[in-house]
MIRO-258790 format. One record per residue (C-alpha): residue in three letters; x, y, z. Coordinates in pm, whole numbers, plus 50000, padded with zeros to 5 digits. Each point is the difference from the previous one (the first is absolute). Layout:
! MIRO-258790
AlaXYZ/...
***
This chain:
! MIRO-258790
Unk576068488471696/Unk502634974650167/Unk502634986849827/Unk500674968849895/Unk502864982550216/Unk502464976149863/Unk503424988650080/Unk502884991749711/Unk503334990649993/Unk502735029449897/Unk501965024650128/Unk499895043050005/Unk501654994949636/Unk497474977549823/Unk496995012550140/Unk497725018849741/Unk497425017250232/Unk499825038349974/Unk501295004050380/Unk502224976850201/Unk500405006350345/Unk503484991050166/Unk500784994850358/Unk502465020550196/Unk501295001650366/Unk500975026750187/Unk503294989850109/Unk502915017149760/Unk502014970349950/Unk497344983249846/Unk498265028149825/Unk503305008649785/Unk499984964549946/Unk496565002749855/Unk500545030249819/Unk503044983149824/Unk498134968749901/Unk497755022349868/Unk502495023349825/Unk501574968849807/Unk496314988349848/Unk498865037249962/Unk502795020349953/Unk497685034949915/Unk498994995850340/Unk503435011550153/Unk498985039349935/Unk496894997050199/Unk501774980250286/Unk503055021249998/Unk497785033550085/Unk497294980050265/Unk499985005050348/Unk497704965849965/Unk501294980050325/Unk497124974149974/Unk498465008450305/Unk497004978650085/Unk497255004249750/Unk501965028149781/Unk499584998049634/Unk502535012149704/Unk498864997649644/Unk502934994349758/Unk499325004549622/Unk502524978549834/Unk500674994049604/Unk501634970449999/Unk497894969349795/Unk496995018349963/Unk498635030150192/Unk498614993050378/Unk499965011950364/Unk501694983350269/Unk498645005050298/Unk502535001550271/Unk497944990950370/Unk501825002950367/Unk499664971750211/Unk501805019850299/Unk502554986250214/Unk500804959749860/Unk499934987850360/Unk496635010250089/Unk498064984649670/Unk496814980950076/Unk497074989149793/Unk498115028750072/Unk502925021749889/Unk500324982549670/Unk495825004749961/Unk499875034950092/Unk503275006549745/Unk497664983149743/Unk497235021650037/Unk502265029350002/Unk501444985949628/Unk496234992849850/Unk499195037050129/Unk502525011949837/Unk499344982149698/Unk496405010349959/Unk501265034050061/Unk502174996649709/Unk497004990249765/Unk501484966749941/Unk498094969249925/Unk502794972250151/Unk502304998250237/Unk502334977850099/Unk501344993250313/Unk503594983150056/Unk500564980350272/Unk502105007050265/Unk503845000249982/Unk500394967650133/Unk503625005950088/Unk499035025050285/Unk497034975150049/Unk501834967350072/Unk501185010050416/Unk496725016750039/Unk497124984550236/Unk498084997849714/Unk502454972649884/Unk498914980649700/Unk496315005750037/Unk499105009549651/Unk496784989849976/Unk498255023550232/Unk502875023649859/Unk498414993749687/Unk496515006950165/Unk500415030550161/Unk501635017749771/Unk496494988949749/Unk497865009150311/Unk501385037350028/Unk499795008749666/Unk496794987449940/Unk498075006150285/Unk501565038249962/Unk497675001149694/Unk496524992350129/Unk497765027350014/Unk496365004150018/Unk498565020349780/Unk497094981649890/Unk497935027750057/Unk501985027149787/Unk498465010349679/Unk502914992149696/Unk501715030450021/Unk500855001550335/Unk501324967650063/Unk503755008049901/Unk500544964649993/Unk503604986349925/Unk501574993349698/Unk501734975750187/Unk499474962749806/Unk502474975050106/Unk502194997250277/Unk502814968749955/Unk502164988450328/Unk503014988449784/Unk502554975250110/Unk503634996749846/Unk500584963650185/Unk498164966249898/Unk499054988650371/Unk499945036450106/Unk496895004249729/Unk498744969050105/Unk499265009650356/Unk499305035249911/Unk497144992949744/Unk498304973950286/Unk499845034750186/Unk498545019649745/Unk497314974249943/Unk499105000150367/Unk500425037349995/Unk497105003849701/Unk497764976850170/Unk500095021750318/Unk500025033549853/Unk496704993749851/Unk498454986750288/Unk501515030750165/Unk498715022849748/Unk496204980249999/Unk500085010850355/Unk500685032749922/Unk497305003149798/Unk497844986550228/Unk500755020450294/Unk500005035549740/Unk496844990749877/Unk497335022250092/Unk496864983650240/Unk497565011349727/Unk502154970749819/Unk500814977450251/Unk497694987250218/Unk498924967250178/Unk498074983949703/Unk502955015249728/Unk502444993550201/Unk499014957350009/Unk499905006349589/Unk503445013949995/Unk501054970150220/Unk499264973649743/Unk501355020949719/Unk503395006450193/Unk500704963350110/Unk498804981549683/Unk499014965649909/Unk503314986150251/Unk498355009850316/Unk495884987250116/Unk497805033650100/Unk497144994650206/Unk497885033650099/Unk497664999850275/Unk497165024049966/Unk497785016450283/Unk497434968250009/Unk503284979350051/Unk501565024250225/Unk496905000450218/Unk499754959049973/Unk503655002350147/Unk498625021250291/Unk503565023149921/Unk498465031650207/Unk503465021149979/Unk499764999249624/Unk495915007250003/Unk499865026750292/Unk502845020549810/Unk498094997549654/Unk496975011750111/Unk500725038249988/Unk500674999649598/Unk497884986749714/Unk502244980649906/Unk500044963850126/Unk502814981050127/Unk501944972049825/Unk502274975850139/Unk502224983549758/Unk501924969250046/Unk503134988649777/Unk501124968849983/Unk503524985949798/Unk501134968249995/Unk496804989550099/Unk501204963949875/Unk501735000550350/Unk497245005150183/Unk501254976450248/Unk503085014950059/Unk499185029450284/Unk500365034749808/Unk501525032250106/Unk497045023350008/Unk500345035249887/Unk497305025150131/Unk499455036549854/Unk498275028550156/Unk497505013349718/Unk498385029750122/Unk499715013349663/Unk498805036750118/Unk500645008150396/Unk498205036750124/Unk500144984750319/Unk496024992650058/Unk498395019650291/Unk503635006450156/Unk500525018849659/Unk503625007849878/Unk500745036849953/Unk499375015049667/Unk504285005949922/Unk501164968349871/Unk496954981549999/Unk499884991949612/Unk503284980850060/Unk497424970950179/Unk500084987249683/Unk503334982850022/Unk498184984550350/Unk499914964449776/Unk503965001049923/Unk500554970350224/Unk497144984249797/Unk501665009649662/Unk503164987350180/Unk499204968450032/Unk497564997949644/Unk502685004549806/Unk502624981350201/Unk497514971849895/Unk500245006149669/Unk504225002750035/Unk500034966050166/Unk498314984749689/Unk501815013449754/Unk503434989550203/Unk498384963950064/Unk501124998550351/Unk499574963350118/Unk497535011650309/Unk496324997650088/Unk498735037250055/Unk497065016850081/Unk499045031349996/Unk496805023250177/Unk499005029049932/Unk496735014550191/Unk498825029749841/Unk497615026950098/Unk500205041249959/Unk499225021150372/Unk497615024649947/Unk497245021450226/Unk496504989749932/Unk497104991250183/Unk501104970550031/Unk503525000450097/Unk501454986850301/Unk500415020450288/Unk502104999950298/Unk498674979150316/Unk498194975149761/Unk500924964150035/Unk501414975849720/Unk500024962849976/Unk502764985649806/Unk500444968249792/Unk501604983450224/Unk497365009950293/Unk502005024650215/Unk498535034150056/Unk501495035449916/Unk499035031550145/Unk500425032449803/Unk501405025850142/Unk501185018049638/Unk498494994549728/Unk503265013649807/Unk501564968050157/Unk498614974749721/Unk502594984149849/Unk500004978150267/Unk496754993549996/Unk499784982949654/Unk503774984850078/Unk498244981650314/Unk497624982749777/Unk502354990849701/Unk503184984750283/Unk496914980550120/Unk499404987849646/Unk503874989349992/Unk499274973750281/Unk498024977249746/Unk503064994649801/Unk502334986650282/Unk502385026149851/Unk503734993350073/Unk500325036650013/Unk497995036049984/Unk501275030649909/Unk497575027150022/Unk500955034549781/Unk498195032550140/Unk500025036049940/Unk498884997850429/Unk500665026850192/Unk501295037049999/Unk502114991950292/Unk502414978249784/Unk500645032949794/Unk500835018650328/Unk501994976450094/Unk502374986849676/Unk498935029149769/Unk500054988649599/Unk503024981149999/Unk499444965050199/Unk496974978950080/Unk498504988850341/Unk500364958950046/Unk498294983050253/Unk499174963850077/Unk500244968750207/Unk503104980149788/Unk503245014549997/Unk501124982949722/Unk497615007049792/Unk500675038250090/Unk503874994750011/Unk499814992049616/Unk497485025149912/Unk502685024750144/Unk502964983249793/Unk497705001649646/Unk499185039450100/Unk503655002650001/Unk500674984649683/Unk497245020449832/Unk500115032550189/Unk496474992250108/Unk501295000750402/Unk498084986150314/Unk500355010950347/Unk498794980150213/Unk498035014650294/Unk499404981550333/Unk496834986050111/Unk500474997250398/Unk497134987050167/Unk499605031550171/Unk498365017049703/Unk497004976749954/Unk498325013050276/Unk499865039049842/Unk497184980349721/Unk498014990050330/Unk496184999249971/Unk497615005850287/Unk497044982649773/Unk501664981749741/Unk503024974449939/Unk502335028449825/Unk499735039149924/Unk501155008749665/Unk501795029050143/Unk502655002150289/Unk500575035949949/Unk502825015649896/Unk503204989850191/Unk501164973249798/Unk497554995649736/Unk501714979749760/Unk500524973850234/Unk496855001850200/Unk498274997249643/Unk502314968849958/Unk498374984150296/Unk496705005749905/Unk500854980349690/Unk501904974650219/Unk496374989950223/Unk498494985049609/Unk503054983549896/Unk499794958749993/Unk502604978650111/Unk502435007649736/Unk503315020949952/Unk499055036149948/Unk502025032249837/Unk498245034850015/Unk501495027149792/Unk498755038650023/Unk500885009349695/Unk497705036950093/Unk503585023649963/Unk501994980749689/Unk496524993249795/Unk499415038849895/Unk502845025449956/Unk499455034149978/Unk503455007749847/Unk501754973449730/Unk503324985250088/Unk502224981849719/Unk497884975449836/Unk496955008550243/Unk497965024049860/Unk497455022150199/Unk496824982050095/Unk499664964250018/Unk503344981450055/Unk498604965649918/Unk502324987450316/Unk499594962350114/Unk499864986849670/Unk503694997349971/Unk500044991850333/Unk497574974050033/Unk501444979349686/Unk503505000450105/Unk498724989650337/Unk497874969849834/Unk503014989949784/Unk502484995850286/Unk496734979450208/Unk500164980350240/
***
């Protein structure tokens, strides 16, 4: 269960919540400054703090059992050293506090904000509001897990109820409870694409995945599905020769919000959805392989983005595709050598069959062109090289507008989603070089992530264009702080900050 997230105006003395977590730096001047503010309000405490070696070292915890009022646990967290405090610190110290809680039993928590004294020279200056929204976005994103699957009595789900950012200062709790309401509205969309991603392909698949679609976005955002007659009428051969090794027939789903601006040129947000990926004829090796299933995170990504741009009411025209197929073996599957025409009537040659994503990607940034799109960003779990090149903890950017990609890389700040942006010299586009077609789908393996970039790049329109290979921070194989192991759920954060800050 998640709790429910609210915001209220107090202080560590007035709240009523079983645990209430309390900020401290590492630095001593201002830790026996803490200790003594909280000496005078809890004067029981001064035992406990007297005979601690607690320095409040990053991400340390200290439980204090005080008597004073009524019974409760305060929850001392270390921010480490005051000067080197960023959002991501204050998240990650969040998490650490609704951890702690839950392993406490409790069923609230309360976290206090920040000394704003030792705040005030700090570069976070007076930016409460995302204050206010990462310290909601660590603690409740820390909670997510998926355990759908468990029978009852081995989900050891959380006691933990309600977590409250409290606020002692009028304008303070102003800007901090605009965070937290941003914050919820992201952490579900976060935590829908979670779900997604965890699912298991005997649950998600092309035709469930479309049904899931129009649950997730509601009534606020248009859902159009194309089925295989449709897909065919399209003449979108990336999306039909990569369906035709599984059963299971392809979808492509469109999302449309704001539709009433239809005239106004949208940004465009594509998702991979490979929903199952064994590679086809190139098969994948056996270790590993039933972690394909998270091979549709970009399109979860950018599903529930849609569904976080509604509920925020973000004064833009969007669209979202989706093309959606598993890749299978069969007697019908593609094979390497054949030859595939594409919606927008340029030819690929397969040389790997385990190359698809771009495939299906080829056909849907085709699609884009027909909306005169002011901008496409394209969200893909792409290539294996991206992984062995950034690892888990930054995403591969692409494109053809730098300023497009110079804010994407200022929002992955912000939300500790980061960008790196790798270069697309000319030089590379010759590695995808066909002898019998326009493109091959494969340049081989030096530089794969962006070789697989310029594949995409021959079936984009004459619009501004983002790629993001989202293949290394989509699936982790070991939780961090509020990332738990398995799907991440990453561009959803990214992707709305981005779209709130756009153009």
């Amino acid at each position: 269960m998640i709790p429910k997230l609210t915001s209220e105006r107090g202080n560590i003395s007035t709240t009523k919540t079983e645990v209430t977590a309390y900020f401290v730096f590492e630095d001593k001047t201002t830790l026996r400054h803490e200790f003594k503010k909280l000496t005078e309000v809890f004067p029981s405490a001064a035992v406990t703090l007297d005979a601690t070696h607690f320095g409040g070292k990053e991400l340390d915890t200290l439980t204090l059992y005080v008597k004073e009022k009524r019974k409760r646990k305060i929850l001392l967290v270390g921010l480490g050293k005051n000067e080197k405090l960023t959002l991501e610190k204050l998240r990650r110290a969040a998490a650490a506090a609704a951890k702690a809680a839950k392993s406490l039993k409790a069923s609230s928590l309360a976290i206090i904000e920040p000394d704003t004294e030792v705040l005030g020279w700090l570069k976070l200056g007076e930016d409460w509001e995302s204050i206010g929204s990462a310290l909601a976005e660590g603690a409740l994103l820390s909670m997510y897990k998926f355990d759908k699957y468990l029978s009852n009595e081995k989900k050891n789900g959380s006691t933990l109820q309600r977590i409250v950012i409290v606020s002692d200062d009028v304008e303070r709790f102003r800007k901090i409870s605009l965070g937290v309401q941003y914050a919820r509205v992201v952490c579900d969309a976060t935590m829908v694409a979670r779900d997604l991603a965890n699912a298991p392909p005997n649950e998600i698949y092309p035709d469930s995945l479309s049904k899931r679609a129009r649950e997730i976005v509601g009534k606020k955002v248009a859902a159009t599905v194309f089925d295989e007659r449709k897909i065919k009428q399209l003449k979108m051969g990336g999306v039909l020769a990569v369906a035709k090794g599984s059963d299971q027939p392809p979808r492509f789903i469109v999302l449309e919000y704001n539709r009433s601006k239809r005239k106004s040129p949208p940004v465009v947000l594509v998702g991979k959805g490979v929903t199952f990926d064994a590679g086809g004829i190139s098969i994948k090796p056996a270790s590993g392989m039933s972690e394909m299933k998270s091979d549709m995170a970009g399109a979860a990504a950018v599903i529930a983005a849609m569904q976080a741009v509604a509920r925020l009411k973000l004064p833009l025209h969007i669209v979202a595709l989706v093309p959606s197929v598993e890749n299978l073996l069969g007697g019908r599957a593609m094979k390497p050598g054949d030859i595939i025409v594409h919606l927008n009537g340029k030819t690929s040659e397969v040389d790997n069959t385990d190359a698809e994503g771009r495939l299906i990607l080829a056909d849907a940034l085709s699609y884009a062109s027909r909306y005169k799109p002011q901008l496409v960003i394209d969200v893909a779990t792409l290539t294996g090289a991206a992984v062995v090149g950034l690892g888990h903890y930054a995403t591969g950017m692409m494109g053809n507008d730098q300023a497009a990609m110079d804010k994407l890389k200022e929002a992955g700040e912000r939300t500790y989603e980061r960008v790196w942006q790798l270069p697309m010299f000319d030089e590379y586009e010759k590695l995808n070089k066909s002898d019998v077609a326009d493109v091959k789908n494969s340049g081989g393996r030096p530089a794969g992530a962006i070789t697989a970039a310029f594949f995409l790049k021959q079936f984009i329109g004459d619009y501004k264009w983002v790629h993001l290979d989202i293949a290394g921070t989509s699936f982790l194989n070991e939780a961090l702080e509020y990332i738990p192991k398995g799907a991440s759920g990453v561009g959803v954060r990214l992707l709305v900050d981005f779209l709130r800050d756009w153009p």
